[in-house]
C-alpha positions as CSV (number, residue, x, y, z in Angstrom):
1,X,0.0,0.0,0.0
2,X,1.1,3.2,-0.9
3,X,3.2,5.8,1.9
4,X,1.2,8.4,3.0
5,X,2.6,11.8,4.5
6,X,3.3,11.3,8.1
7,X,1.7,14.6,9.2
8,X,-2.0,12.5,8.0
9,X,-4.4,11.3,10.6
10,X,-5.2,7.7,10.7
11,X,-8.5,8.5,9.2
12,X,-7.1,10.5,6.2
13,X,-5.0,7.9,5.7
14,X,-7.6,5.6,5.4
15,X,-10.1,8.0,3.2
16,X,-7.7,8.3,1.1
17,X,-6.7,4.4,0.8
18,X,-9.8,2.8,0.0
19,X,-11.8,5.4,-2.4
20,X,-14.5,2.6,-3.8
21,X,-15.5,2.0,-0.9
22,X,-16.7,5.2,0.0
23,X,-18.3,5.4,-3.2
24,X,-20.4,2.4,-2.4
25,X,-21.0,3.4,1.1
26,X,-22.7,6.5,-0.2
27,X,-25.1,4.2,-2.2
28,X,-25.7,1.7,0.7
29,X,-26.5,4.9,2.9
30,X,-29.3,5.2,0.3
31,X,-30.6,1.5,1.3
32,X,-29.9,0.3,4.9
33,X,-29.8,1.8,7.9
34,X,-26.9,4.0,8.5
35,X,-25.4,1.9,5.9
36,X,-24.5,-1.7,7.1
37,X,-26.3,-4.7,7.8
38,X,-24.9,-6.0,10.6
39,X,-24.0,-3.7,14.1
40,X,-20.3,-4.9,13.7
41,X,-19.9,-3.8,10.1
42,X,-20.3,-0.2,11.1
43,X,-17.1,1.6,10.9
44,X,-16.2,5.1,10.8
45,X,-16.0,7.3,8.4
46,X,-17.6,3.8,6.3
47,X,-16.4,0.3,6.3
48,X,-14.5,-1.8,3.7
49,X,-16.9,-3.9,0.8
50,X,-14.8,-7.1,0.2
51,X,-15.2,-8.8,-3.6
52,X,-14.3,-12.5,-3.0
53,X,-12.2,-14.3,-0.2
54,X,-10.2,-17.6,-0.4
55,X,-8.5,-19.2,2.3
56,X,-6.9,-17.3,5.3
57,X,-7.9,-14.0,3.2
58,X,-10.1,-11.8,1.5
59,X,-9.7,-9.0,-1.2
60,X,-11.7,-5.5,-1.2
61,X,-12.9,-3.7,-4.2
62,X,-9.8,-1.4,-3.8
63,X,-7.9,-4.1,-4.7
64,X,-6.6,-4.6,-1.3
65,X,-5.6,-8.6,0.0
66,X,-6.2,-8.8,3.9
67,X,-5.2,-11.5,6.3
68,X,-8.9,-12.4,7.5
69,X,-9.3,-12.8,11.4
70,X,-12.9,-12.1,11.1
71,X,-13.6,-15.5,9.7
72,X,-17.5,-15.3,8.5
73,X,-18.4,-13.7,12.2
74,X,-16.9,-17.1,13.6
75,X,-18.4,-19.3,10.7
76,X,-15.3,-19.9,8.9
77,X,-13.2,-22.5,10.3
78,X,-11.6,-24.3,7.6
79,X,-10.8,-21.2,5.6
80,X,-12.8,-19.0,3.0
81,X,-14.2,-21.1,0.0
82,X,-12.5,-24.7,0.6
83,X,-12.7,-26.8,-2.2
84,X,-14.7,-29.6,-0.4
85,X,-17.0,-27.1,0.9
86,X,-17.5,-25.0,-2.5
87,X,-17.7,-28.7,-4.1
88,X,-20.6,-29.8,-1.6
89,X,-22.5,-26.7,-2.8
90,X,-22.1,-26.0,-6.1
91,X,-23.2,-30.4,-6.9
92,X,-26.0,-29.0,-4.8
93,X,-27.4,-26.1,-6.2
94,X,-27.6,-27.7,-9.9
95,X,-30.1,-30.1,-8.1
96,X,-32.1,-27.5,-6.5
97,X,-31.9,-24.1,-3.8
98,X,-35.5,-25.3,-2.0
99,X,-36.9,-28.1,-2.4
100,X,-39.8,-27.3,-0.5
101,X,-40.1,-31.0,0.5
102,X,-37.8,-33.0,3.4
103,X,-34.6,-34.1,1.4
104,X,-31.7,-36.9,2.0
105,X,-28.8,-34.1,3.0
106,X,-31.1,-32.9,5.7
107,X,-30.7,-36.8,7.7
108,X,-26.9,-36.8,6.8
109,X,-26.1,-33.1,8.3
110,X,-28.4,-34.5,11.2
111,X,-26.7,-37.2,11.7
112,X,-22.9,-35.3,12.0
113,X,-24.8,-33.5,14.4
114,X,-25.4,-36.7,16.3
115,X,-22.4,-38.0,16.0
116,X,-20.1,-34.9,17.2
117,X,-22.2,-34.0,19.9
118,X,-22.9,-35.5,22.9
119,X,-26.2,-34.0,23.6
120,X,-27.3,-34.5,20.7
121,X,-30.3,-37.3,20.9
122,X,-32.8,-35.4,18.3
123,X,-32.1,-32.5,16.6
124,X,-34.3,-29.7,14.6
125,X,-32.8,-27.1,12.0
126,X,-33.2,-23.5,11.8
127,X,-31.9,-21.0,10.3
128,X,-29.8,-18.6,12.7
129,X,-28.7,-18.4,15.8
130,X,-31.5,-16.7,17.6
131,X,-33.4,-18.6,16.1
132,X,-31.9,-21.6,17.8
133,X,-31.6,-19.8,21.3
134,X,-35.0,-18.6,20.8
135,X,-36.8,-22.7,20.3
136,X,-34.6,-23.9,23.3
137,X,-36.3,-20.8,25.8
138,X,-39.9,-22.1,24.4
139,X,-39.2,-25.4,24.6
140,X,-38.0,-25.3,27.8
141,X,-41.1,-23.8,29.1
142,X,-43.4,-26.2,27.7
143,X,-41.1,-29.0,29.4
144,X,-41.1,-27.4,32.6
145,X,-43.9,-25.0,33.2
146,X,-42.1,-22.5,34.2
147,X,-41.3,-19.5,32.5
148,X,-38.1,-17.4,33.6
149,X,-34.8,-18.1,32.1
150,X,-31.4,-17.5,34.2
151,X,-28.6,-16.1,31.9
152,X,-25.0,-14.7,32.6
153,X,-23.9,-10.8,32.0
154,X,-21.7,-10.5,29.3
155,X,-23.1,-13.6,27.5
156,X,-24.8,-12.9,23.9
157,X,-27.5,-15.6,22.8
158,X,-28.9,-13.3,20.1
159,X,-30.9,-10.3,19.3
160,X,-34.7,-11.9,21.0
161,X,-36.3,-10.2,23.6
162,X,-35.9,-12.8,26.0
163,X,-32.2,-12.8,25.8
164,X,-30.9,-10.1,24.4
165,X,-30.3,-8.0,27.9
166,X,-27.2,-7.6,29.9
167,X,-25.4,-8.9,26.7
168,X,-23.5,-5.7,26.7
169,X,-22.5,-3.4,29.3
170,X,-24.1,-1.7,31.3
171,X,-25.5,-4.5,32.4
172,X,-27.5,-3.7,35.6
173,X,-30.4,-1.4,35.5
174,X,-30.0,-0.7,31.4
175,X,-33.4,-1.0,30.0
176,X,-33.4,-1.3,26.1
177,X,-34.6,-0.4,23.6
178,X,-38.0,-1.5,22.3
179,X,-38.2,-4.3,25.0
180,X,-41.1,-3.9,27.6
181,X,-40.1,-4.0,30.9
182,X,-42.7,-6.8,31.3
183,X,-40.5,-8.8,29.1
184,X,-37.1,-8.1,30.5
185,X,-38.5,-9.1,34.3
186,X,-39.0,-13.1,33.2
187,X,-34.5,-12.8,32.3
188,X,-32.6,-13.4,35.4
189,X,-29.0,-12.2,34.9
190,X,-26.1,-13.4,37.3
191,X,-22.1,-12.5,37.2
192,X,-20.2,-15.1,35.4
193,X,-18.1,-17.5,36.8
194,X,-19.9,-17.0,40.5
195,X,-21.4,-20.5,41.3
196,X,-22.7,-19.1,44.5
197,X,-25.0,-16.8,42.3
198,X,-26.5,-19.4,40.7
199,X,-27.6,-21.3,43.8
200,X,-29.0,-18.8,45.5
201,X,-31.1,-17.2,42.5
202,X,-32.4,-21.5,41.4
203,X,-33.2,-21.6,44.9
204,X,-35.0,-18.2,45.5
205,X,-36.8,-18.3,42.1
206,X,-39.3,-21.7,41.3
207,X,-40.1,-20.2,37.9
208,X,-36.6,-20.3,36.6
209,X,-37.4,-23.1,34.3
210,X,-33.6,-23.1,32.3
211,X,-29.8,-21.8,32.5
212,X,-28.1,-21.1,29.3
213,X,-24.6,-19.6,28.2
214,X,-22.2,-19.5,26.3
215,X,-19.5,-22.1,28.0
216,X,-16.4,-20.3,26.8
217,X,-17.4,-17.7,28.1
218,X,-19.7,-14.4,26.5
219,X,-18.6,-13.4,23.6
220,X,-16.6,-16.1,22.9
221,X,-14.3,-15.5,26.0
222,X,-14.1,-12.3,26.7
223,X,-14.6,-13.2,30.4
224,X,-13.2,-16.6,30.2
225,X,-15.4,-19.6,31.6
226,X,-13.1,-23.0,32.2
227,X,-13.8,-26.2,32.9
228,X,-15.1,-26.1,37.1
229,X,-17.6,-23.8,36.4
230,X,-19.8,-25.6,34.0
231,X,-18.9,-29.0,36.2
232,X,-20.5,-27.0,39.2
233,X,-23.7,-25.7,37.3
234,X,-24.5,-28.9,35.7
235,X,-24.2,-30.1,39.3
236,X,-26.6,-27.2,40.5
237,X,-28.9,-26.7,37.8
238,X,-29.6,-30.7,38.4
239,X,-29.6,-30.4,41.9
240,X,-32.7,-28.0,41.6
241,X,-34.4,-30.0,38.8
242,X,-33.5,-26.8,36.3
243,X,-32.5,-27.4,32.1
244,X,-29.4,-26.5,31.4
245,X,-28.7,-24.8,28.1
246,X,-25.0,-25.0,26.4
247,X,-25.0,-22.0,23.7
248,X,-22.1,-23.3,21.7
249,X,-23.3,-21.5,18.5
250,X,-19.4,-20.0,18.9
251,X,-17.7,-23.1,20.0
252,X,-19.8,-25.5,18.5
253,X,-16.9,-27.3,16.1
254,X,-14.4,-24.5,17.2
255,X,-13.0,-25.5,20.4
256,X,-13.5,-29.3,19.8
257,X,-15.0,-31.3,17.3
258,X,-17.6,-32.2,19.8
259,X,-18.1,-28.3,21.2
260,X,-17.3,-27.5,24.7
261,X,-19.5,-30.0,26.2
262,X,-17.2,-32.5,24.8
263,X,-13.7,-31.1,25.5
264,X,-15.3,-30.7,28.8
265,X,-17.1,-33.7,29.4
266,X,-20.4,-32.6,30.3
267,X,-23.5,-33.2,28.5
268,X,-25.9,-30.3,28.7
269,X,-29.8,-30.9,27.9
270,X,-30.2,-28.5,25.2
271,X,-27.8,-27.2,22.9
272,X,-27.7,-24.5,20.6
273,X,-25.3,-24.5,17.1
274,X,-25.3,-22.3,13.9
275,X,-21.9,-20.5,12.1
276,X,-19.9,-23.8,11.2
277,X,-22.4,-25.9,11.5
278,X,-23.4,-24.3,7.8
279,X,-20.1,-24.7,7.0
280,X,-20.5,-20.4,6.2
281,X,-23.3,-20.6,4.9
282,X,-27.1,-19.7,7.3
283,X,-28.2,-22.2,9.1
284,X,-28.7,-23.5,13.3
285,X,-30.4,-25.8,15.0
286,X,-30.9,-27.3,18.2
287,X,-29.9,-30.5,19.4
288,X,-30.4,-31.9,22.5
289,X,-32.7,-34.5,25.0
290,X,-35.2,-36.1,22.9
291,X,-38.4,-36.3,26.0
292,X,-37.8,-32.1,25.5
293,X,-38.1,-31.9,21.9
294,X,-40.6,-34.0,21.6
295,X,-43.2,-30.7,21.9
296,X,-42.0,-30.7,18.1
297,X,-43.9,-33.4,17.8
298,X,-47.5,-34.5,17.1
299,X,-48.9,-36.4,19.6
300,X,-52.3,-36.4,20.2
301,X,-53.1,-34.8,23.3
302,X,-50.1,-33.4,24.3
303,X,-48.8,-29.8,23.9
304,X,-47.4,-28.5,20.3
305,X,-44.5,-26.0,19.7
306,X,-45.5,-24.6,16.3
307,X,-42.4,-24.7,14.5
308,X,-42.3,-23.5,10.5
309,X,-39.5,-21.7,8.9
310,X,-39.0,-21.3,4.9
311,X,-35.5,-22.3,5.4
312,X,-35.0,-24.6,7.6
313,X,-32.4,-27.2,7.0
314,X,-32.1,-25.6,3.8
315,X,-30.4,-28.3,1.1
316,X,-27.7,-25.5,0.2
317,X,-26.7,-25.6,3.8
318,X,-27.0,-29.0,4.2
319,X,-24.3,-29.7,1.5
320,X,-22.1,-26.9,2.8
321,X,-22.5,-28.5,6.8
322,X,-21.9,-32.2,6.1
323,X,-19.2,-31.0,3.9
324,X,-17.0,-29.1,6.7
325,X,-18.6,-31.7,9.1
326,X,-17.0,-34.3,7.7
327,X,-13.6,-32.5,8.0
328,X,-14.5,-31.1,11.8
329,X,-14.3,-35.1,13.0
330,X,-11.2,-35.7,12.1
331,X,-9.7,-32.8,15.0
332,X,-7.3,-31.5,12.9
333,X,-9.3,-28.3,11.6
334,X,-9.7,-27.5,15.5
335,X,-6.4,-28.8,16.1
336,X,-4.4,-25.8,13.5
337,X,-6.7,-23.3,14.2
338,X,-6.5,-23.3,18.0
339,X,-2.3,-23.8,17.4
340,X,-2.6,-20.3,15.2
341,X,-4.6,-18.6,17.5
342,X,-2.0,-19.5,20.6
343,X,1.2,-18.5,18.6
344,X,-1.3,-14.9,17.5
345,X,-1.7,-14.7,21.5
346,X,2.0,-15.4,22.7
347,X,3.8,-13.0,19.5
348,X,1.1,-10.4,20.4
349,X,2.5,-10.1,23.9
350,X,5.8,-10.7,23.2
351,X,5.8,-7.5,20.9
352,X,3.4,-5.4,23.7
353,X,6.5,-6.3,26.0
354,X,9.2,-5.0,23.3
355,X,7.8,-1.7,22.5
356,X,6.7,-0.8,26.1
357,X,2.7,-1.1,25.5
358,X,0.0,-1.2,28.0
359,X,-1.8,-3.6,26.1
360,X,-2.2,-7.7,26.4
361,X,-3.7,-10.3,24.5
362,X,-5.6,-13.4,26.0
363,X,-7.7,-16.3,24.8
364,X,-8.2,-20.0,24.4
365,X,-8.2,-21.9,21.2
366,X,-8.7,-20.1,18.0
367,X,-9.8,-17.0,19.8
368,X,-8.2,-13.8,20.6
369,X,-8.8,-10.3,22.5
370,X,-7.0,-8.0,23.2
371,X,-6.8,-5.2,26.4
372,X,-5.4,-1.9,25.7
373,X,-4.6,0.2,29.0
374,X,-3.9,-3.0,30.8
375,X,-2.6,-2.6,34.6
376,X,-1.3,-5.6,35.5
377,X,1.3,-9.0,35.5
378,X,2.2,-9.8,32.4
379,X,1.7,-13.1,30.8
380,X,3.5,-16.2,32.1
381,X,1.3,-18.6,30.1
382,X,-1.5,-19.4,27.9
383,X,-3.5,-19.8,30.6
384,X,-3.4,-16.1,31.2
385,X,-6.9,-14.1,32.3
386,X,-6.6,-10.3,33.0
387,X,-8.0,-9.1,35.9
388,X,-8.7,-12.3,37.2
389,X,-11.8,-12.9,34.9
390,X,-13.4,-9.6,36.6
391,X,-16.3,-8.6,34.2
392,X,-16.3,-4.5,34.4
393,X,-12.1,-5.1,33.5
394,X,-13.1,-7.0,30.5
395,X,-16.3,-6.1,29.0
396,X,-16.8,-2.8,30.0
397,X,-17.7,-0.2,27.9
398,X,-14.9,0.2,24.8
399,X,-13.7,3.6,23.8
400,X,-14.9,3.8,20.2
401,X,-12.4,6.8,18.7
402,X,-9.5,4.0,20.1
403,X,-11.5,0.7,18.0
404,X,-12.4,2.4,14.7
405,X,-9.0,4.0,14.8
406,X,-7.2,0.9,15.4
407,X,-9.6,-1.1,12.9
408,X,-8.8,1.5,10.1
409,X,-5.0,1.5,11.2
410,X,-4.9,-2.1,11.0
411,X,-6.8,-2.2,7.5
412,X,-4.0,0.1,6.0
413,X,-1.7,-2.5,7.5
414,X,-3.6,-5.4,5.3
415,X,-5.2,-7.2,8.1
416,X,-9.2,-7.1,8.9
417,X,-10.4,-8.2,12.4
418,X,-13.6,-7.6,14.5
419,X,-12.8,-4.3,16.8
420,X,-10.6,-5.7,19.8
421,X,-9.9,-9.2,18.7
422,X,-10.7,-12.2,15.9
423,X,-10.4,-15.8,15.7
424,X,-8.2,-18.3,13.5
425,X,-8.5,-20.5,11.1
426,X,-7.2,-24.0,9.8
427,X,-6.5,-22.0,6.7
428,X,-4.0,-19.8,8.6
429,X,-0.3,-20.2,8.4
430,X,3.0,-19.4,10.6
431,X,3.5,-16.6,8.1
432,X,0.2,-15.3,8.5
433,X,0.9,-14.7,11.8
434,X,4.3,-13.3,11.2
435,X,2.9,-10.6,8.7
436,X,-0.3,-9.8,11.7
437,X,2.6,-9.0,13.9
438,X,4.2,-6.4,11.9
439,X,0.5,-4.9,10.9
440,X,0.1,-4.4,14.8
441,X,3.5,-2.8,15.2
442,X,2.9,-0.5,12.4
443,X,-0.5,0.1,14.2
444,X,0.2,0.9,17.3
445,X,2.8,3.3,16.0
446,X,0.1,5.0,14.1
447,X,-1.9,5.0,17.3
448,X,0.5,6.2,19.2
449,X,0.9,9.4,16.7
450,X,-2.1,10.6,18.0
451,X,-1.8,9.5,21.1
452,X,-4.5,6.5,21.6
453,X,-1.9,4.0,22.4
């Protein structure tokens, strides 16, 4: 990419870098809602439009190549556009997008599903993520009668009003918008990691019916959840005849070909999947005990969760899922990708130490975040959490002139991640990495130019 004068902010710099896409912003302004389609795309002064992406990167329609640690919003774990994958899909879309009828791919994808994860005794498709969350809150109140659902601050189980508050800070007393309050008051929201919490608000409250999170921890470990905690609230929420819930719609495939619940060993009664399980392409579903999704069913006399939906197990999906499936059992996907994403995490401190930076990196697996303004021990291992796991240190509020300027520094630099951290692929490489690392230095030094680093 071409020098610019040194005397440029990082934002003139970056106008004057990627001119297409501010044409096209202009037009998309015309269209959507402040311009994007999705919360995260939003960048300022506009975001990046990317033409095609293979691999461990993608290619804008300035003509730009970027190292990818976006990866499809977590979708993407065996790279952009795999052969296998692209294969699965184009045999399949010569044979039909919607079928409009139930279809052979539909039982195979199932039966992945079945076979990976250990809750897994039925399993019903949808098409999203909220959508997934959204069936295992309903059909958890038709099993148990009762009505209120426990979640964890911090923890995002999609946009639907029974879930979506405390996902982001603040979290306590933050009413939001276009959710009645009536609504809000059948969520019960706990501090992660805190056990105690959990007891006390099962015990207190009869018509918590279900617990659900995300068992890496919200956000895909921002505040890190490890493996005693979820052994102590399947304990509880058994102990006090509650559902537990396992949102691995992150780490689902990601952490372990058999999600968190097998890395872990623990066997939730619902869980929720969507991003790889499409293989990149839409598509969720929930899988779990079959006596509790049995209110799918039709039995005569017995209570029915009406459950339609244009797209569900959609064969186009189908093909793309048992594709990457297929490549998920064998471990070594998950196996690269979480190697990548430690040697991201250990050269990322390593340089913070070398050019005197009050910033840190931490994670497990493929994922990454990072900490500016960090006060604190450094690193000693990958086992690192800042803070001690303390949520207002590590999900507070984010300074947004510091994020889109170090987005749109580290876009001039060739590299594209989600705000303050990304995840890895099996597509990425050593020398990936190596090339990330000099993108941050060169970042930070831009940064630090105008003094927001």
């Amino acid at each position: 990419m071409p020098a610019m004068a040194t005397q440029a902010t990082i934002r003139q710099r970056f106008e004057a870098e990627f001119p297409n896409a501010r044409k096209i912003f202009a037009q998309a302004q015309e269209v959507f809602p402040q311009g994007v389609t999705h919360d995260l795309r939003y960048l300022e002064p506009f975001p990046i439009y990317i033409d095609r992406a293979e691999g461990a990167y993608k290619w804008d329609v300035d003509g730009h190549r970027f190292i990818d640690f976006w990866s499809g919003h977590g979708s993407i774990l065996l790279g952009h556009s795999h052969p296998e994958v692209v294969g699965a899909v184009q045999k399949q879309v010569a044979r039909g997008t919607h079928l409009g009828a139930c279809h052979e791919l539909e039982i195979e994808w199932g039966r992945w599903v079945q076979k990976l994860m250990p809750s897994a005794e039925k399993v019903r498709f949808v098409s999203s993520g909220t959508e997934a969350t959204l069936m295992a809150l309903r059909l958890s109140r038709l099993f148990t009668g009762r009505s209120k659902v426990l979640k964890f601050a911090g923890h995002f189980h999609g946009w639907h009003d029974y879930l979506v508050p405390a996902a982001d800070p603040p979290y306590e007393g933050a009413s939001i918008p276009g959710l009645p309050a009536e609504v809000a008051g059948f969520t019960v929201v706990v501090p992660p990691n805190d056990a105690d919490a959990v007891d006390r608000a099962l015990a207190s409250d009869p018509d918590i019916g279900c617990v659900i999170l995300e068992p890496t921890g919200g956000h895909f470990g921002a505040v890190p959840i490890r493996g005693p905690f979820l052994h102590a609230l399947r304990d509880l929420t058994r102990k006090h005849g509650r559902l537990l819930i396992f949102d691995e719609v992150i780490s689902g495939f990601r952490v372990h070909p058999g999600g968190a619940q097998g890395l872990y060993g623990i066997t939730p009664d619902l869980t929720t999947l969507a991003k790889i399980l499409a293989g990149g392409l839409p598509g969720g579903c929930l899988a779990g005990r079959a006596d509790i999704l049995a209110s799918l069913e039709f039995r005569p006399g017995k209570p029915k969760m009406k459950h339609p939906g244009t797209f569900n197990a959609n064969p186009l999906s189908a093909a793309a899922g048992c594709a990457t499936l297929r490549l998920v059992a064998t471990g070594e996907p998950v196996r690269h990708a979480s190697e990548m994403g430690k040697l991201l995490r250990q050269r990322l401190n390593r340089l913070f130490e070398e050019k005197g930076c009050d910033w840190v990196a931490y994670g497990e697996f493929s994922g990454w975040k990072l900490l500016p303004g960090y006060r604190g021990p450094r690193p000693t291992g990958d086992d690192f959490v800042p803070y001690s796991g303390a949520l207002d240190k590590l999900d507070g509020p984010k300074n947004p002139a510091l994020t889109h300027a170090f987005r749109q520094a580290m876009l001039l630099n060739g590299v594209d991640l989600a705000g303050l951290g990304g995840m890895t692929t099996a597509a990425h490489v050593e020398s990936d990495i190596d090339r990330a690392i000099a993108a941050f230095s060169n970042a930070l030094d831009l940064l630090r130019e105008e003094a927001l680093a």
